[in-house]
C-alpha positions as a Markdown table, in Angstrom:
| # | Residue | x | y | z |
|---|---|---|---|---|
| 1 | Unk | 118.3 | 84.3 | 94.4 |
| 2 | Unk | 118.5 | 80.8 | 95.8 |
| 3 | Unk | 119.6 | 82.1 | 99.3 |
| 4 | Unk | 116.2 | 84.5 | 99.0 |
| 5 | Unk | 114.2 | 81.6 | 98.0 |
| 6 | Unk | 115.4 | 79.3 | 100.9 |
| 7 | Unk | 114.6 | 82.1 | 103.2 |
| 8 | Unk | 111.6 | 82.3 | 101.5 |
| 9 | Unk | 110.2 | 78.9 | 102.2 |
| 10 | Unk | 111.8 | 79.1 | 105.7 |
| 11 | Unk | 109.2 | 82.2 | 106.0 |
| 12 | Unk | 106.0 | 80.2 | 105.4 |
| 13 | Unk | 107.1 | 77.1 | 107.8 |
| 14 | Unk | 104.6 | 79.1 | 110.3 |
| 15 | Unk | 102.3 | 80.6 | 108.2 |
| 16 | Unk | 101.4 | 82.3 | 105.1 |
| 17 | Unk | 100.2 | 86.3 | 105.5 |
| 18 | Unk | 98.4 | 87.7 | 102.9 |
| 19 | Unk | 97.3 | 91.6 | 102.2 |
| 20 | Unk | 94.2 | 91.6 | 100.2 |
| 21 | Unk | 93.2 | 94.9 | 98.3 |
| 22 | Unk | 89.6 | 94.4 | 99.6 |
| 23 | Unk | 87.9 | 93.9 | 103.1 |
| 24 | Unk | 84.4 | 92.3 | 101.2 |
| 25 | Unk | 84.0 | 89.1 | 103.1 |
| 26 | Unk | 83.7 | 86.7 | 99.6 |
| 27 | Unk | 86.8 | 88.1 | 98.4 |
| 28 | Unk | 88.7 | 87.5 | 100.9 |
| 29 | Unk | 87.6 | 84.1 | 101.5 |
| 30 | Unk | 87.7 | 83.2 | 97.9 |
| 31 | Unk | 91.5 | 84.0 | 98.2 |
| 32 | Unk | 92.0 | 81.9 | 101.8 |
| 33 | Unk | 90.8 | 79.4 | 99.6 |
| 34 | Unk | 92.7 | 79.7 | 96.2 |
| 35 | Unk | 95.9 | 79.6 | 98.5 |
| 36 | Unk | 94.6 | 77.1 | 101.0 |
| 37 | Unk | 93.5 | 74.5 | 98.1 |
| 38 | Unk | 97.0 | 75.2 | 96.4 |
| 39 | Unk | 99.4 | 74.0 | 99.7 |
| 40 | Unk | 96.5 | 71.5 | 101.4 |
| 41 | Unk | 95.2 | 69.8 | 98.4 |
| 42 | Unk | 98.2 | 70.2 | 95.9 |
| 43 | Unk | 101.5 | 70.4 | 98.1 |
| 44 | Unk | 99.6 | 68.5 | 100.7 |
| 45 | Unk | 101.5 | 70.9 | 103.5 |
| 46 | Unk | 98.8 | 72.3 | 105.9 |
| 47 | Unk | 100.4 | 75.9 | 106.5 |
| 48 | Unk | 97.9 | 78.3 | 108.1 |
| 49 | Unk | 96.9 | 80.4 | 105.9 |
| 50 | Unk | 95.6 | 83.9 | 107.2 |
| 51 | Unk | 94.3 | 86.9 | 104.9 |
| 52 | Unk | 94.3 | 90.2 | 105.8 |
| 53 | Unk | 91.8 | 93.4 | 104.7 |
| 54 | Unk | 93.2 | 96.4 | 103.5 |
| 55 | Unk | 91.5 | 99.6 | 102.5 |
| 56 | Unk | 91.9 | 99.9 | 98.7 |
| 57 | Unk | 89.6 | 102.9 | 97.9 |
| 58 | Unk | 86.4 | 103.0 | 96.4 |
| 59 | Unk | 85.2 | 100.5 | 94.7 |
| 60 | Unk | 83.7 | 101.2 | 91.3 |
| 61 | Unk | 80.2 | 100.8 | 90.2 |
| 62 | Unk | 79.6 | 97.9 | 87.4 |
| 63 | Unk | 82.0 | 95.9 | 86.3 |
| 64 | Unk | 84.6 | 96.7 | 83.8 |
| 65 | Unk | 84.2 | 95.6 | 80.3 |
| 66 | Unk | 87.2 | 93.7 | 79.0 |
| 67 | Unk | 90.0 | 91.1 | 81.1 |
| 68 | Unk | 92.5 | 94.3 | 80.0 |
| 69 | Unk | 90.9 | 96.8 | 82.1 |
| 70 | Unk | 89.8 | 94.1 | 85.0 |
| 71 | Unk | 93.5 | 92.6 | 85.3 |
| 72 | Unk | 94.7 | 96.6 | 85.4 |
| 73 | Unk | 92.8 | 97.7 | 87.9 |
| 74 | Unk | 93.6 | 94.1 | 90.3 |
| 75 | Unk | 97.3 | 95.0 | 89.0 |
| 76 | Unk | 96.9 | 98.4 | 90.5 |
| 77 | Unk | 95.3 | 97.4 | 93.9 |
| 78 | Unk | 98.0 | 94.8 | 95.0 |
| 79 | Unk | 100.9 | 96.9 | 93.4 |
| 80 | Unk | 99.8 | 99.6 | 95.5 |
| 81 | Unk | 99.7 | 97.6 | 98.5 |
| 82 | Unk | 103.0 | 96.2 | 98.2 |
| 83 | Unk | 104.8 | 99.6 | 97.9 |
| 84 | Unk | 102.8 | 101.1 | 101.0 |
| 85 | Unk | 103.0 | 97.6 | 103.0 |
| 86 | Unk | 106.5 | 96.7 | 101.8 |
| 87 | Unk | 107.9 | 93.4 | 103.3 |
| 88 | Unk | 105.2 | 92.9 | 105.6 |
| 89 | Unk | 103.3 | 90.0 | 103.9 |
| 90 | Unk | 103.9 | 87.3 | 102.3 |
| 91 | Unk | 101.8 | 87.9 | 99.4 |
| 92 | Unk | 99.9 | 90.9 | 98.1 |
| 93 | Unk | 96.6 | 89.9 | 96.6 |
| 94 | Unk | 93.6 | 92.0 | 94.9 |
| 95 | Unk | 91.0 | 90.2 | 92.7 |
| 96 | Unk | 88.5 | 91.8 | 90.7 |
| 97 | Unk | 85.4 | 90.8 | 88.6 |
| 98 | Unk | 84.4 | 92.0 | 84.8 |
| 99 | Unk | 83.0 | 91.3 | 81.5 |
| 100 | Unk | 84.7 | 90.5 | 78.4 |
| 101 | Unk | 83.3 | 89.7 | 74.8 |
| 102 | Unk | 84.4 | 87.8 | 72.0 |
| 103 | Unk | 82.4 | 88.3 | 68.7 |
| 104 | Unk | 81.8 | 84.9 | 66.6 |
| 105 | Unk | 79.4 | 84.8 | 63.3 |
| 106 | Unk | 78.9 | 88.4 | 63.5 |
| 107 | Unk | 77.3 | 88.2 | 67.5 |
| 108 | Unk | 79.2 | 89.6 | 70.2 |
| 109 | Unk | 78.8 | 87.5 | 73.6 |
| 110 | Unk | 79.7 | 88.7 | 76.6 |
| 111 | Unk | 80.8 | 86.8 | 79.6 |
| 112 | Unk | 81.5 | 87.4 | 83.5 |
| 113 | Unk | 84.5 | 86.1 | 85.1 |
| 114 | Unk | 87.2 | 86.7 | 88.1 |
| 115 | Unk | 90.9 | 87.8 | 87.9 |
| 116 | Unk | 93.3 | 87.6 | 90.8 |
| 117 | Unk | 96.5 | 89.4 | 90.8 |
| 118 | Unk | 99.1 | 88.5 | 93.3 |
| 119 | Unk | 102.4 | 90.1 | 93.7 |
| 120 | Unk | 105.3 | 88.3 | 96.1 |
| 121 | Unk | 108.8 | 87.5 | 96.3 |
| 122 | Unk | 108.8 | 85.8 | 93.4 |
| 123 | Unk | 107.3 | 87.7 | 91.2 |
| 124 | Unk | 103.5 | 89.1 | 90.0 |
| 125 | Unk | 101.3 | 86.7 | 88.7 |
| 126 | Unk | 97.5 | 86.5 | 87.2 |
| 127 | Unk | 94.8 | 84.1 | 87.5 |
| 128 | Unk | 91.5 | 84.0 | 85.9 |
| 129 | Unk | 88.4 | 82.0 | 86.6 |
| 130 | Unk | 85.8 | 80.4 | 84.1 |
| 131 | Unk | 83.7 | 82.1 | 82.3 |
| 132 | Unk | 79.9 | 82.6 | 82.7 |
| 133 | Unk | 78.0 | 83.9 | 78.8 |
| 134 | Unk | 75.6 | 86.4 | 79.8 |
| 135 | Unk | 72.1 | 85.5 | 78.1 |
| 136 | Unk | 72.0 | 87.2 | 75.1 |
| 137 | Unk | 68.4 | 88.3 | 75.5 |
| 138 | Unk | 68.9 | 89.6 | 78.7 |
| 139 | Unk | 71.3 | 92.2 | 76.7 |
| 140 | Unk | 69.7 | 92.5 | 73.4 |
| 141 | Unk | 69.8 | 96.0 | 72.7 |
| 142 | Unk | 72.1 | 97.4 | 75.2 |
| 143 | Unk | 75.3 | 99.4 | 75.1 |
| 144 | Unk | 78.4 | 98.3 | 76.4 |
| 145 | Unk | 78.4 | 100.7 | 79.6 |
| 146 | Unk | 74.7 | 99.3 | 80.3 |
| 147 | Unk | 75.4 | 95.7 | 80.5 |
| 148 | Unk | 77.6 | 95.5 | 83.5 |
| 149 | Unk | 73.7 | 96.4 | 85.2 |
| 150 | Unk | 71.7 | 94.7 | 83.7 |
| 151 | Unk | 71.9 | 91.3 | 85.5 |
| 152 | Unk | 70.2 | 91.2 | 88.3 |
| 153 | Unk | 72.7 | 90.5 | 91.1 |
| 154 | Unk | 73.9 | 91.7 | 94.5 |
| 155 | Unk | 77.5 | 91.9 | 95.9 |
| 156 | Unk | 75.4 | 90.3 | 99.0 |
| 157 | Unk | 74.0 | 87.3 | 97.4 |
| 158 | Unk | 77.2 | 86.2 | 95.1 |
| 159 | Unk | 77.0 | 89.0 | 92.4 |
| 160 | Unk | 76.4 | 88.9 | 88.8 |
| 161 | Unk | 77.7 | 85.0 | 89.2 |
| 162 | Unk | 75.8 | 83.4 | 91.5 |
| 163 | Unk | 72.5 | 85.2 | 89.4 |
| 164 | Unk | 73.5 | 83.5 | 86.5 |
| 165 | Unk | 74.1 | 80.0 | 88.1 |
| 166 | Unk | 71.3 | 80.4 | 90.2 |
| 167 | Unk | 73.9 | 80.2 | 93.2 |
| 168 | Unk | 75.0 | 77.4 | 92.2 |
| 169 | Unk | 78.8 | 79.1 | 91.8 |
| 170 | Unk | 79.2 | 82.5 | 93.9 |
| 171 | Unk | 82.0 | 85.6 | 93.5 |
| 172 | Unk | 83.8 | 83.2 | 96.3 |
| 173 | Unk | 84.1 | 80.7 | 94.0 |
| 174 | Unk | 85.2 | 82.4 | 91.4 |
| 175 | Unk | 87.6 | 84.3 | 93.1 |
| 176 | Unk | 89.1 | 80.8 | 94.8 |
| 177 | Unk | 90.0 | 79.4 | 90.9 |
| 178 | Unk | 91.5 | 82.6 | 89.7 |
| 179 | Unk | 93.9 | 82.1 | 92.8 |
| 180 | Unk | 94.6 | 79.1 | 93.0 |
| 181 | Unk | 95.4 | 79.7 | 89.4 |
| 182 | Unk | 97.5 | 82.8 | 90.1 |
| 183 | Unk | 99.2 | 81.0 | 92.8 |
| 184 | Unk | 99.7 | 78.2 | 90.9 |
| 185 | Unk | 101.6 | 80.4 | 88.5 |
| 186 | Unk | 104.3 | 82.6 | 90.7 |
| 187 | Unk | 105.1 | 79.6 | 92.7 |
| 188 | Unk | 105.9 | 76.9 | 89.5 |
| 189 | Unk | 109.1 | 75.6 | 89.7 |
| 190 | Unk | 109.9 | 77.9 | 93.1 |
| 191 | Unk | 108.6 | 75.3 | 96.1 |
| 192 | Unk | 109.4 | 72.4 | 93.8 |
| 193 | Unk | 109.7 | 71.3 | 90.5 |
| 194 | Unk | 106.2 | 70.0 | 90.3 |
| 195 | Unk | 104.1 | 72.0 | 91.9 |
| 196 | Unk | 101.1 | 69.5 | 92.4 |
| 197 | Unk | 101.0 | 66.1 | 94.0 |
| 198 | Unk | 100.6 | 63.5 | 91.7 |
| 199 | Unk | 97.4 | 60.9 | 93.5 |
């Protein structure tokens, strides 16, 4: 294992290549810069970093309505990439967005937030973003299946996000945390012991 991991890092010393289950433009620069933020900012190496698009079918209408279903169907995406795609990339990469709920006092809240998957040498790996509550009286009254339309939001102008931040945090964002987050997490202990700088 040490032998692959050697030729591992050797692999990156021009690059990193990664296949992304999506060609929508804030996806795949919210994963640039989950990566790029992880080996500029924390490693402090400036490796290019280069994403590529790949066709990963439809993509489905609303959102889906728990982390569980949202990390499954990002799981799917980048697992299916690296069995058609095989060795080719460094990294295989699919982020999703979704709801999930957590009931306190009786009230459910629901909430918006970003997973990335990310599948490599090293292993598969999640990452999630923060979480945005939905207004509860913008919901009042709704079923589950509803409320993944009810924001008003445009993949074009940041999604369900950025309408609830007033663009103040976009899918792009979100999708760079969960990431950096992911990444963060298959490469622990695998470049170096500590992963981050310490300033």
């Amino acid at each position: 294992m040490d032998k692959d991991l050697r030729a591992f890092w050797r692999r990156f010393q021009g690059g990193i290549e990664v296949a992304v289950a999506s060609a929508a433009a804030d996806k795949l620069l919210g994963i640039r810069d989950g990566f790029v933020r992880y080996f500029h900012e924390g490693l402090g190496r400036p490796i290019p970093v280069a994403v590529v698009p790949q066709q990963s079918g439809d993509e489905p209408l609303g959102l889906p309505l728990s982390d569980e279903e949202t990390i499954e169907l990002a799981r799917t995406k980048a697992a299916a990439l690296r069995e058609s795609l095989g060795q080719a990339y460094h990294f295989y990469a699919a982020a999703e967005g979704g709801l999930h709920s957590l009931e306190i006092d009786g009230r459910v809240h629901y909430f918006v937030r970003a997973w990335t998957v990310i599948i490599g040498l090293t292993g598969e790996a999640w990452g999630g973003s923060g979480s945005v509550e939905i207004p509860p009286r913008l919901i009042e009254g709704l079923e589950d299946q509803q409320i993944p339309f009810a924001i008003p939001g445009t993949r074009r102008k940041g999604g369900m996000t950025s309408s609830l931040t007033g663009g103040l945090e976009t899918r792009r964002n979100a999708v760079s945390v969960a990431t950096f987050h992911a990444v963060s997490s298959v490469l622990y202990g695998v470049i170096e012991s500590h992963p981050l700088r310490r300033h």
